[in-house]
MIRO-89278 format. One record per atom (N, C-alpha, C): x, y, z; residue number from 1; atom name. Coordinates in steps of 0.05 Angstrom, whole numbers, plus 5000, padded with zeros to 4 digits. Layout:
N
@c1 X, c2 Y, c3 Z, pos NUM, site CA
...
This chain:
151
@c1 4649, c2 5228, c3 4761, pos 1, site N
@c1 4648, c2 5256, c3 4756, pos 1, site CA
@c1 4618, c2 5264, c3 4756, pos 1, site C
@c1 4617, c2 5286, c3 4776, pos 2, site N
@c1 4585, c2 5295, c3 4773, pos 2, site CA
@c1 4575, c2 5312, c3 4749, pos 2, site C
@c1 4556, c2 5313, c3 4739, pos 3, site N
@c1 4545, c2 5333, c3 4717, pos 3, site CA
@c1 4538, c2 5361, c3 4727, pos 3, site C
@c1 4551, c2 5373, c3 4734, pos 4, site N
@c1 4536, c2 5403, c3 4734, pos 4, site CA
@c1 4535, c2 5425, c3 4715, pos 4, site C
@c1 4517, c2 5451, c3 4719, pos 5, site N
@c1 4516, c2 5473, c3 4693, pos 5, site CA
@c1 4550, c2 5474, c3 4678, pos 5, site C
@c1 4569, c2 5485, c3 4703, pos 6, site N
@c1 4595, c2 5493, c3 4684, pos 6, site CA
@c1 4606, c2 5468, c3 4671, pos 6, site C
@c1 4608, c2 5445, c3 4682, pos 7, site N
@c1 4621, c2 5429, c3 4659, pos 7, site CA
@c1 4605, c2 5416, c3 4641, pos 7, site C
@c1 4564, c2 5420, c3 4641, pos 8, site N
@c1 4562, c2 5419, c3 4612, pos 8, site CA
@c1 4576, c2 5441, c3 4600, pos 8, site C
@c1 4573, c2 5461, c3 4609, pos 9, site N
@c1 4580, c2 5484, c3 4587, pos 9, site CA
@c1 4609, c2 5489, c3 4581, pos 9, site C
@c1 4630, c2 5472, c3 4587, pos 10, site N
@c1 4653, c2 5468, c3 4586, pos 10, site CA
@c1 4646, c2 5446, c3 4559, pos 10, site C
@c1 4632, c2 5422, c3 4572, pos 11, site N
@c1 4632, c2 5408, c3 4549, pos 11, site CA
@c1 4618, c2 5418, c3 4521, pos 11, site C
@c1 4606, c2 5443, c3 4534, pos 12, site N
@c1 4590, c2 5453, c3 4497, pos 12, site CA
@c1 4621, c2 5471, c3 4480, pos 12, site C
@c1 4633, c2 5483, c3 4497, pos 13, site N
@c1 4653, c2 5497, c3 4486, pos 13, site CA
@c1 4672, c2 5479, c3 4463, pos 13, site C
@c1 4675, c2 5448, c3 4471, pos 14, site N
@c1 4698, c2 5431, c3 4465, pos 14, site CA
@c1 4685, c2 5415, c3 4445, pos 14, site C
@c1 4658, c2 5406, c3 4453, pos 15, site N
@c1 4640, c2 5381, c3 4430, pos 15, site CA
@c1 4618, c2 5397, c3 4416, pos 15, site C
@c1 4609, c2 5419, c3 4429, pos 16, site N
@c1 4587, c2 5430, c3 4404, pos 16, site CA
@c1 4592, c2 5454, c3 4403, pos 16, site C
@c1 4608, c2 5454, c3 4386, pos 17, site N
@c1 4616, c2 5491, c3 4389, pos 17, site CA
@c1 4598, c2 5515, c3 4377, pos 17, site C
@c1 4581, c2 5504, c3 4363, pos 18, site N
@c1 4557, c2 5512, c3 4355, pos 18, site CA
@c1 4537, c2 5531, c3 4376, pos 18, site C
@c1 4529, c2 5511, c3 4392, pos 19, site N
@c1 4518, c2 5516, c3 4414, pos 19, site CA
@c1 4531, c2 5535, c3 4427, pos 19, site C
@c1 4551, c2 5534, c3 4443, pos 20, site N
@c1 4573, c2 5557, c3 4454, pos 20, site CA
@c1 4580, c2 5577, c3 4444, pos 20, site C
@c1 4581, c2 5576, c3 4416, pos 21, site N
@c1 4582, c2 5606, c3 4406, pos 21, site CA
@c1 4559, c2 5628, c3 4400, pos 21, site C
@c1 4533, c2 5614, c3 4396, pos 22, site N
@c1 4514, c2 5619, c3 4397, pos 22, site CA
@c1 4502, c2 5634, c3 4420, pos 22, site C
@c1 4513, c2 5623, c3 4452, pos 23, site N
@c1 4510, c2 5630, c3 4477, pos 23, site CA
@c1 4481, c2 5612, c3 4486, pos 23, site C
@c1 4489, c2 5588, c3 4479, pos 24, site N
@c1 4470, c2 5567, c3 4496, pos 24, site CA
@c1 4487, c2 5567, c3 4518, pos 24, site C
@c1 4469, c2 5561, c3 4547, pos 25, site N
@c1 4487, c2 5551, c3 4571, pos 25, site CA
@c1 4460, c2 5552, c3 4584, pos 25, site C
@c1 4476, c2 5525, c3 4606, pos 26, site N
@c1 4462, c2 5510, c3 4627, pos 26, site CA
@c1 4462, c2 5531, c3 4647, pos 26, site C
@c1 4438, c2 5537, c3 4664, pos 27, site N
@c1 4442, c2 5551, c3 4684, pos 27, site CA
@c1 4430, c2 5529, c3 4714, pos 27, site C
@c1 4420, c2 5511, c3 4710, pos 28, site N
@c1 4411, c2 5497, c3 4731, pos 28, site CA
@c1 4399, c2 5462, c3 4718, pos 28, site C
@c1 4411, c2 5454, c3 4740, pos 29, site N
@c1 4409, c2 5421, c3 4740, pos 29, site CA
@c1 4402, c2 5400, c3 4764, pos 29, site C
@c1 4377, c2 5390, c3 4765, pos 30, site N
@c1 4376, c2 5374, c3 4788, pos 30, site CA
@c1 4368, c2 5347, c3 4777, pos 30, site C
@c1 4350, c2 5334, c3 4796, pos 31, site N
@c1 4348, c2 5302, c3 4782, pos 31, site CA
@c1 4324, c2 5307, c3 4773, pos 31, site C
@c1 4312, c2 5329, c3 4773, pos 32, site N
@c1 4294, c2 5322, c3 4758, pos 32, site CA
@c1 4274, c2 5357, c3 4740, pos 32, site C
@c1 4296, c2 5367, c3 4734, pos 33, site N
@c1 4298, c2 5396, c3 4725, pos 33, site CA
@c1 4316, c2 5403, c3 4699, pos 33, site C
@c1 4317, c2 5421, c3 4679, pos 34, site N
@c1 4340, c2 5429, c3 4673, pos 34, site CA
@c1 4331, c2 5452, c3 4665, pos 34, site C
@c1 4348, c2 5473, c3 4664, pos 35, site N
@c1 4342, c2 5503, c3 4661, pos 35, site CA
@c1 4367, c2 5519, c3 4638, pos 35, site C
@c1 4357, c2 5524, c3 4612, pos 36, site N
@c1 4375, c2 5528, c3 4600, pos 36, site CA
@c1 4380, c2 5559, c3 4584, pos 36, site C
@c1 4392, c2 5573, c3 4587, pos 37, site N
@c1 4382, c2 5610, c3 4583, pos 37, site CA
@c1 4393, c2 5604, c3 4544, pos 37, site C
@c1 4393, c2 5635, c3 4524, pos 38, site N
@c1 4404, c2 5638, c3 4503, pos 38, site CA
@c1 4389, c2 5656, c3 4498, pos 38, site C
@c1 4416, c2 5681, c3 4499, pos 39, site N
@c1 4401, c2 5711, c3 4494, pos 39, site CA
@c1 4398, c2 5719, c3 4450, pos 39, site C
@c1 4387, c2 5728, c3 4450, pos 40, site N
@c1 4382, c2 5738, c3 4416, pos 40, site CA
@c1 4405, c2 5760, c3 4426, pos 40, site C
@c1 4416, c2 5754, c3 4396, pos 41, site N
@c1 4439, c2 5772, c3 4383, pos 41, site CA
@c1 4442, c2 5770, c3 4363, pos 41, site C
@c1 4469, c2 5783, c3 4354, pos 42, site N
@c1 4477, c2 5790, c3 4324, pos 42, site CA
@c1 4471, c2 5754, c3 4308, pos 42, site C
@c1 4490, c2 5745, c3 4331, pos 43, site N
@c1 4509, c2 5721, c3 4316, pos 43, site CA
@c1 4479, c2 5691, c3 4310, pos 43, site C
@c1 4461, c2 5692, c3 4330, pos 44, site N
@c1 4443, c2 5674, c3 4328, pos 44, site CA
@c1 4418, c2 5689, c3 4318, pos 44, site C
@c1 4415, c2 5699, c3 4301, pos 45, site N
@c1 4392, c2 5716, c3 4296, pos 45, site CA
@c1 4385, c2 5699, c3 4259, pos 45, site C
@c1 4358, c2 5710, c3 4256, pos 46, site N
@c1 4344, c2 5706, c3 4229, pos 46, site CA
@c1 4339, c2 5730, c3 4214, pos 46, site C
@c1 4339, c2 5725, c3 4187, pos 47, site N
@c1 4338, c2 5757, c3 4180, pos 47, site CA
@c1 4317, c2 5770, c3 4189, pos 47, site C
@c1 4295, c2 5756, c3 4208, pos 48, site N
@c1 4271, c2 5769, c3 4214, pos 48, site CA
@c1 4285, c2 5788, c3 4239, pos 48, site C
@c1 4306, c2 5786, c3 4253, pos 49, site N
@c1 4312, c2 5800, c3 4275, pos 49, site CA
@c1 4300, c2 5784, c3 4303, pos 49, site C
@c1 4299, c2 5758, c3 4293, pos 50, site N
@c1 4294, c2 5752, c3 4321, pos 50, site CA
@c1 4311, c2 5723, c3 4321, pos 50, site C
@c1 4303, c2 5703, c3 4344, pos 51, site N
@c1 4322, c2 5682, c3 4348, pos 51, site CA
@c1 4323, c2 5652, c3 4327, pos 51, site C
@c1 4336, c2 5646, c3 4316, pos 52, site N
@c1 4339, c2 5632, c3 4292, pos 52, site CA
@c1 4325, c2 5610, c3 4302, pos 52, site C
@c1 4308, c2 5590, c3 4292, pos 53, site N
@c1 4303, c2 5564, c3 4303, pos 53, site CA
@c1 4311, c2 5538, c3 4309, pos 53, site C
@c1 4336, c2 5548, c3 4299, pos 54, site N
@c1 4357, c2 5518, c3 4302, pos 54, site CA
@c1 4380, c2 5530, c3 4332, pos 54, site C
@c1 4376, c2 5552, c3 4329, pos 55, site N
@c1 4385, c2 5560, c3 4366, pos 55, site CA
@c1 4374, c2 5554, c3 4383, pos 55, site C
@c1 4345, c2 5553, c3 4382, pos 56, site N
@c1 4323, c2 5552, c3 4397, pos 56, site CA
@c1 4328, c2 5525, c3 4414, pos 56, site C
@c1 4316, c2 5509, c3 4376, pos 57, site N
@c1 4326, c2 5479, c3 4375, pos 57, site CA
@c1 4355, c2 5466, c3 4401, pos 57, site C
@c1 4372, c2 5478, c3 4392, pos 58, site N
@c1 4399, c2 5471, c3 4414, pos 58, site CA
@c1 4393, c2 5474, c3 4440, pos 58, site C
@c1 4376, c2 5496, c3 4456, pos 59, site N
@c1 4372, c2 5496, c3 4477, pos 59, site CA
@c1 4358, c2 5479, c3 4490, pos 59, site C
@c1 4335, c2 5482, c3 4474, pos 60, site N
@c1 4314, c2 5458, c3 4481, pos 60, site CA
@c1 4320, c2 5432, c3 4485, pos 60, site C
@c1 4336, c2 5425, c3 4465, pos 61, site N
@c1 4348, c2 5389, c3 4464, pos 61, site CA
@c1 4367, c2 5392, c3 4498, pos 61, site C
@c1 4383, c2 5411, c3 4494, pos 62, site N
@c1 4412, c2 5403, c3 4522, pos 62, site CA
@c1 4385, c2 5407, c3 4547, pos 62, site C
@c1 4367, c2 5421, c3 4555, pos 63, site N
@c1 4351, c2 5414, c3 4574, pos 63, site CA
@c1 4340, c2 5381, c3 4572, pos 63, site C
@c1 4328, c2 5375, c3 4548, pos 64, site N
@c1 4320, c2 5340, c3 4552, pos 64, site CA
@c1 4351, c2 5328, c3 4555, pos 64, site C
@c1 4369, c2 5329, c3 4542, pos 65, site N
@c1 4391, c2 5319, c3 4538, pos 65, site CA
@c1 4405, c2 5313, c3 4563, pos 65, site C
@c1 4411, c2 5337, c3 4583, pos 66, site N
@c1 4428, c2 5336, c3 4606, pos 66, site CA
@c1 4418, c2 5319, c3 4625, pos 66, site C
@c1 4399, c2 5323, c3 4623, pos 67, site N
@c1 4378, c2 5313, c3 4647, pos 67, site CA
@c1 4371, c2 5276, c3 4641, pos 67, site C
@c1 4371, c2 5268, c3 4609, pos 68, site N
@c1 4386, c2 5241, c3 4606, pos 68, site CA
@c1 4409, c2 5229, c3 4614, pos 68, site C
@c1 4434, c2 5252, c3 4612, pos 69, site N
@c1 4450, c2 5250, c3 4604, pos 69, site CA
@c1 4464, c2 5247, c3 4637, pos 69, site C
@c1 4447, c2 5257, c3 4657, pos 70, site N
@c1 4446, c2 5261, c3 4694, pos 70, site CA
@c1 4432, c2 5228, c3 4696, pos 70, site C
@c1 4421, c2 5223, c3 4692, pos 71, site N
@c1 4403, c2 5204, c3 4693, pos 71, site CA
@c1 4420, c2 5178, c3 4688, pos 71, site C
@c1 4430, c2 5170, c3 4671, pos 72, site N
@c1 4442, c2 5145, c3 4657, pos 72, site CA
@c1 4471, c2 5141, c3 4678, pos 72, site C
@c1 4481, c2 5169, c3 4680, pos 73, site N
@c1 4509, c2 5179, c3 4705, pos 73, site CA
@c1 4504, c2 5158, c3 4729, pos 73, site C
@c1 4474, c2 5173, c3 4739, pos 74, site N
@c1 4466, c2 5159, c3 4765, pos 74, site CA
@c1 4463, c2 5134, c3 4768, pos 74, site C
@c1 4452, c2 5131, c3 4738, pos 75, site N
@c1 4444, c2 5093, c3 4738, pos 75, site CA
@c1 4475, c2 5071, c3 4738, pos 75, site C
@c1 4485, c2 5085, c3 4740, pos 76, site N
@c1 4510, c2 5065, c3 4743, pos 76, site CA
@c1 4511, c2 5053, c3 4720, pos 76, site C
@c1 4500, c2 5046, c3 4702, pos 77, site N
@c1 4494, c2 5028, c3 4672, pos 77, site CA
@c1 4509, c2 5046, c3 4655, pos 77, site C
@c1 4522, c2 5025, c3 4627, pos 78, site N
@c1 4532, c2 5039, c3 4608, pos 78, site CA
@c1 4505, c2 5034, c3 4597, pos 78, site C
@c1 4489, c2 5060, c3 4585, pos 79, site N
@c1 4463, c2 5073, c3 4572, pos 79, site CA
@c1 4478, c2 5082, c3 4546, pos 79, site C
@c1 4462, c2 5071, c3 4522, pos 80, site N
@c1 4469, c2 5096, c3 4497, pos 80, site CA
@c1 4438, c2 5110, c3 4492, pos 80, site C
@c1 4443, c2 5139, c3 4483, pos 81, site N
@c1 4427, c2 5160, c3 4481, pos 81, site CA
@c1 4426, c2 5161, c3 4452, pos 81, site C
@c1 4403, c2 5174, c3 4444, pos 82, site N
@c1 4396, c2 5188, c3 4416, pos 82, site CA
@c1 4366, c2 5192, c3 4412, pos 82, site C
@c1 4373, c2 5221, c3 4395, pos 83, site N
@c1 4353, c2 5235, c3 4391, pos 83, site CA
@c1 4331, c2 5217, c3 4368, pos 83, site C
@c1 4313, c2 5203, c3 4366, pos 84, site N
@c1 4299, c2 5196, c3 4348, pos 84, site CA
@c1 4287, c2 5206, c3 4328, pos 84, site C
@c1 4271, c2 5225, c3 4345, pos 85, site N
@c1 4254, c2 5244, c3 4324, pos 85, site CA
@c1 4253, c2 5271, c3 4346, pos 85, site C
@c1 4233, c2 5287, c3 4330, pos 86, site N
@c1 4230, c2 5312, c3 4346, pos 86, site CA
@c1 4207, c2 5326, c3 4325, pos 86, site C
@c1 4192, c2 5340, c3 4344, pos 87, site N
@c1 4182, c2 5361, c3 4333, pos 87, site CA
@c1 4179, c2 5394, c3 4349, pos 87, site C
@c1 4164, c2 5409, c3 4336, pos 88, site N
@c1 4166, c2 5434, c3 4348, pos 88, site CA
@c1 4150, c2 5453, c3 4338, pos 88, site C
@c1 4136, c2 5480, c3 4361, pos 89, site N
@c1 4117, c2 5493, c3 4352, pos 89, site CA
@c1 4127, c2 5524, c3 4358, pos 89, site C
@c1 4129, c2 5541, c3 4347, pos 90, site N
@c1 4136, c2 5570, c3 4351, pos 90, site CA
@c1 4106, c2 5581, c3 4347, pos 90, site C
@c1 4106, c2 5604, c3 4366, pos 91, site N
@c1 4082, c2 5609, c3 4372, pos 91, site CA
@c1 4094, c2 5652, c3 4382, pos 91, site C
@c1 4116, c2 5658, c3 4371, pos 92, site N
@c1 4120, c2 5692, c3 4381, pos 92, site CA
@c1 4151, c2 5685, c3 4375, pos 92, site C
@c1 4156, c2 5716, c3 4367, pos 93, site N
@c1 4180, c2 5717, c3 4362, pos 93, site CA
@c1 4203, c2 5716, c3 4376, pos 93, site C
@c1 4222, c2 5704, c3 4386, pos 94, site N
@c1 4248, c2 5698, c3 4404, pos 94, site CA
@c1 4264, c2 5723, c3 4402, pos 94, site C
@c1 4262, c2 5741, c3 4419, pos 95, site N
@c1 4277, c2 5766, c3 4418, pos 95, site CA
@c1 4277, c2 5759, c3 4453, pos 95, site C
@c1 4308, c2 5779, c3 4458, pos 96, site N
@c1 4317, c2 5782, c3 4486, pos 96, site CA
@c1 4330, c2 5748, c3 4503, pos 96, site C
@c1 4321, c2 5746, c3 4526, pos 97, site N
@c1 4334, c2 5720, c3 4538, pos 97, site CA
@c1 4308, c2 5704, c3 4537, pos 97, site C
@c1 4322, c2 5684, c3 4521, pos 98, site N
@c1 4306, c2 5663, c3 4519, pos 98, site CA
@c1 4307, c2 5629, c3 4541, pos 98, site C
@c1 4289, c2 5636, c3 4565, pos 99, site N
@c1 4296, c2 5608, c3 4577, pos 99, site CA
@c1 4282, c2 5585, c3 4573, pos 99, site C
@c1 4295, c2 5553, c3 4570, pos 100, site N
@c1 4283, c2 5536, c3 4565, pos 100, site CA
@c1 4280, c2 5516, c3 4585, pos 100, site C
@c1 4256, c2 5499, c3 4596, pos 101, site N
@c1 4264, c2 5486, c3 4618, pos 101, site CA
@c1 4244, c2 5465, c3 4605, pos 101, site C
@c1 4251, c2 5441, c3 4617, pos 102, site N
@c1 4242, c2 5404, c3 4621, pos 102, site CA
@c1 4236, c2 5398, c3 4648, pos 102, site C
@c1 4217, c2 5394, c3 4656, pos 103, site N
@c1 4215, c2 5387, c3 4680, pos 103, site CA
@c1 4208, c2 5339, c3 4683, pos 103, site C
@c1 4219, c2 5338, c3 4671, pos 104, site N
@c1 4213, c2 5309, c3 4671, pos 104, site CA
@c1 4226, c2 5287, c3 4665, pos 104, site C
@c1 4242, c2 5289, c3 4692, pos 105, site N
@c1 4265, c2 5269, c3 4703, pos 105, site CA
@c1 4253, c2 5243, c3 4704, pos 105, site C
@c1 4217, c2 5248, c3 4712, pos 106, site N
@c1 4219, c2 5224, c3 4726, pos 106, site CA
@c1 4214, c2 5195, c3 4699, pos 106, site C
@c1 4196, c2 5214, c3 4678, pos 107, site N
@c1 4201, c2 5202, c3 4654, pos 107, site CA
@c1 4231, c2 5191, c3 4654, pos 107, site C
@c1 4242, c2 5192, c3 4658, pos 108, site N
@c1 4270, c2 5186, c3 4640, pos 108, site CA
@c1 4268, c2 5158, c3 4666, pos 108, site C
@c1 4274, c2 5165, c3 4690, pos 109, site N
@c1 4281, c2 5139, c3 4715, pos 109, site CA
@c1 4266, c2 5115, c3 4699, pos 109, site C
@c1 4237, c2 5124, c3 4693, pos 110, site N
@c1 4221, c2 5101, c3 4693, pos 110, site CA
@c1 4231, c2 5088, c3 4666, pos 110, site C
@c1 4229, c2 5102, c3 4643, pos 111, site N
@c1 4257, c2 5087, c3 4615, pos 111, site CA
@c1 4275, c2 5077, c3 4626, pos 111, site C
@c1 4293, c2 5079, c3 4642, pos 112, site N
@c1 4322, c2 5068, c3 4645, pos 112, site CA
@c1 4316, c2 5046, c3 4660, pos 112, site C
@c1 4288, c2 5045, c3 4682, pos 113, site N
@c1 4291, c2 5023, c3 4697, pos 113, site CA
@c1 4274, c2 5002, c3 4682, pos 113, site C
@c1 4258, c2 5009, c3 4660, pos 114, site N
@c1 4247, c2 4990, c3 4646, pos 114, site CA
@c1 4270, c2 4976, c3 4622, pos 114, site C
@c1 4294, c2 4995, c3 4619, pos 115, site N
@c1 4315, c2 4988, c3 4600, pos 115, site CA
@c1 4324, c2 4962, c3 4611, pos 115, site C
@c1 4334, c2 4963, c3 4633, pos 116, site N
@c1 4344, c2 4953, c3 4645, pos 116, site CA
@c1 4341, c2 4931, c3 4668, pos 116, site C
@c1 4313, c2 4926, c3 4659, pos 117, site N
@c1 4295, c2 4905, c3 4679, pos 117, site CA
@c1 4295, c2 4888, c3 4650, pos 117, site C
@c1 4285, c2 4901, c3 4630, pos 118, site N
@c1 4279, c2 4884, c3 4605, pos 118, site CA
@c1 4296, c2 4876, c3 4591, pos 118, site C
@c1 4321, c2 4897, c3 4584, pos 119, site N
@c1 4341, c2 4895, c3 4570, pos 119, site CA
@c1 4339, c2 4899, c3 4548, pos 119, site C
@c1 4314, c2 4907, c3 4541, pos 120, site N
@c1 4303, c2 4931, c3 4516, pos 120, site CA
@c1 4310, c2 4960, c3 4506, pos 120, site C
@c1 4318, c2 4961, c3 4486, pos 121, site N
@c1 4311, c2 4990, c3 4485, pos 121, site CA
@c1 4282, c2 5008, c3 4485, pos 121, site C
@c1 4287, c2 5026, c3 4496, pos 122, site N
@c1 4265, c2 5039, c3 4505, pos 122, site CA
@c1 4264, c2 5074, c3 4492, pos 122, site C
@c1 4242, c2 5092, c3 4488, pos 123, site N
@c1 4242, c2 5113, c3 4490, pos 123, site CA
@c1 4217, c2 5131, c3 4501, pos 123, site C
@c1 4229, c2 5151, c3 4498, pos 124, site N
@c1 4208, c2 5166, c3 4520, pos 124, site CA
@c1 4213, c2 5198, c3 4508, pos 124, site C
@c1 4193, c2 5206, c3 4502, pos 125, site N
@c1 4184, c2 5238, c3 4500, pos 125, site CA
@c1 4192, c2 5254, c3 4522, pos 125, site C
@c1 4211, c2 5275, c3 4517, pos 126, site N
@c1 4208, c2 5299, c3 4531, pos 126, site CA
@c1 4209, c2 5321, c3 4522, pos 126, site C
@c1 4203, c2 5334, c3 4524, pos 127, site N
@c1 4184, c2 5371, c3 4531, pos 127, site CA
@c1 4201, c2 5388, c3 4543, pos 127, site C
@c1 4207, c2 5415, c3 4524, pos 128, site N
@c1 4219, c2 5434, c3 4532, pos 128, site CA
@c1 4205, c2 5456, c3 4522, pos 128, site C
@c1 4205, c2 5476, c3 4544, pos 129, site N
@c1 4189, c2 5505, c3 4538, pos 129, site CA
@c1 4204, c2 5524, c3 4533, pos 129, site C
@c1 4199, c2 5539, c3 4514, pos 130, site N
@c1 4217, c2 5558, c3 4514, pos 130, site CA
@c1 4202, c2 5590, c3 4520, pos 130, site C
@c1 4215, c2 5608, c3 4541, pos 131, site N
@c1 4199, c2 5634, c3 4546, pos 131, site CA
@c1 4215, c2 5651, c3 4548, pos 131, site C
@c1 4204, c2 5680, c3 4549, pos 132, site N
@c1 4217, c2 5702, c3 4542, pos 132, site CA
@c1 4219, c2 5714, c3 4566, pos 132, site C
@c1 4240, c2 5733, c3 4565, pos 133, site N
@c1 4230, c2 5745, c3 4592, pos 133, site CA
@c1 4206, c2 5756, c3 4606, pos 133, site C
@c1 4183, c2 5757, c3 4595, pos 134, site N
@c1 4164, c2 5761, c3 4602, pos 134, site CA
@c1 4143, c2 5743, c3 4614, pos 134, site C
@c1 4156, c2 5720, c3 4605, pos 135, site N
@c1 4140, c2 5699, c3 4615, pos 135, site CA
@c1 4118, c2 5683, c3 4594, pos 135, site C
@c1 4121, c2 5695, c3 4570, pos 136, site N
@c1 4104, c2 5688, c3 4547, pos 136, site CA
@c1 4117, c2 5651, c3 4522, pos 136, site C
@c1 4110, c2 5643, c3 4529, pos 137, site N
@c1 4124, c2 5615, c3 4507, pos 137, site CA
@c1 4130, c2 5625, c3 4482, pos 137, site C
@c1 4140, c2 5631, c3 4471, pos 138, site N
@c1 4159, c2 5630, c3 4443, pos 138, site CA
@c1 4162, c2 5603, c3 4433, pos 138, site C
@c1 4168, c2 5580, c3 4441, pos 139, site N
@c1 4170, c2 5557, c3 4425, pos 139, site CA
@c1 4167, c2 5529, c3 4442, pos 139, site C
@c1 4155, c2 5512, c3 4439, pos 140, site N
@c1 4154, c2 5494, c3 4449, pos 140, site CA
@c1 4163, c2 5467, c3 4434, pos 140, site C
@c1 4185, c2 5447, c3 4443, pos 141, site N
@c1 4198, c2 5425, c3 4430, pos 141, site CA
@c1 4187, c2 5403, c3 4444, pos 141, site C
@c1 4194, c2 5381, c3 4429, pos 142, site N
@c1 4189, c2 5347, c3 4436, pos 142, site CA
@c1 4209, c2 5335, c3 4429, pos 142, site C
@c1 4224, c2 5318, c3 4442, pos 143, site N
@c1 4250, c2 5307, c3 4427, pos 143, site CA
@c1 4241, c2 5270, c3 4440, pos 143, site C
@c1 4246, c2 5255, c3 4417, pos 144, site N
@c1 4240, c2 5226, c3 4430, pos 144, site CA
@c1 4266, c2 5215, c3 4429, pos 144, site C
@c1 4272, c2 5212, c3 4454, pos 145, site N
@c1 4304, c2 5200, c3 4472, pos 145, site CA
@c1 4296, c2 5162, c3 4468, pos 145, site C
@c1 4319, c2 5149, c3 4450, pos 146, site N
@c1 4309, c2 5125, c3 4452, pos 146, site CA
@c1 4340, c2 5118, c3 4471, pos 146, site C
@c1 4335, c2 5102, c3 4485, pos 147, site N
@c1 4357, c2 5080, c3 4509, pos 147, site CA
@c1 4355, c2 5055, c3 4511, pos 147, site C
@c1 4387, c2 5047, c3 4513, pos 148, site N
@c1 4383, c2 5022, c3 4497, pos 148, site CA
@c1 4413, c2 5019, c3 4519, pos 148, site C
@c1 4406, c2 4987, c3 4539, pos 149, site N
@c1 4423, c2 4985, c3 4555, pos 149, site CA
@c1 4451, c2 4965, c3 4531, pos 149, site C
@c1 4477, c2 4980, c3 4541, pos 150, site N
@c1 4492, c2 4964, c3 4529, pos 150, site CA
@c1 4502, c2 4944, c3 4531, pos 150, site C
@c1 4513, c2 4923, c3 4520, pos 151, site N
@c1 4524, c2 4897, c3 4531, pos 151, site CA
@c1 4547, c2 4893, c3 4537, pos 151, site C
């Protein structure tokens, strides 16, 4: 089964419903991209009137996440995933459509093929931006993906 935007976002409806109700969704996915929108509203908002940071948070991760999650698919290998640690910097307030993108697939190839040459677990930092419609960063994340080939 291939990974594309609608059946992550099929799978956010069913396993993170959090996310889905909030109005996270994938809008684009390649091998080495992920593009993830989430507009401010009533339902994800802070009493400040802008976008809560654990929404933010959700977007940001399913851009590193999918793009692991595309990655391990391809590798033919049973791969297990998890978030290790994470941090994060807000820098303007999250009002309107918020898009998040990861551009760094190729990080992930070079983890899986070192997983899997070594038979180590491995992890690797990725980076998600988050901007407004204007083009301004609102928040920037780090999530450390550790992979660990199964036996």
């Amino acid at each position: 089964m291939n990974i594309t935007p609608s059946k992550l976002n099929k799978y956010l409806m069913f396993k993170l419903p959090a996310a889905y109700f909030t109005g996270v969704r994938t809008k684009e996915l390649n091998d080495n991209f992920c593009l993830v929108t989430v507009k401010h509203r009533w339902a994800n908002q802070n009493p400040f009137k802008s976008m809560f940071w654990a929404v933010q948070g959700m977007a940001a991760e399913l851009t590193t996440g999918a793009l692991v999650m595309l990655k391990i698919r391809n590798s033919g290998k049973k791969i297990s995933m998890l978030v290790a640690s994470n941090n994060a910097t807000f820098t303007k307030k999250a009002t309107g459509r918020i898009t998040f993108k990861c551009h760094e697939g190729q990080k992930i190839d070079e983890a899986i093929t070192k997983a899997i040459d070594t038979g180590e677990g491995q992890t690797v930092w990725l980076n998600s931006t988050g901007v407004n419609s204007d083009g301004v960063e609102v928040s920037n994340f780090n999530f450390e993906w550790t992979l660990k080939v199964k036996s």
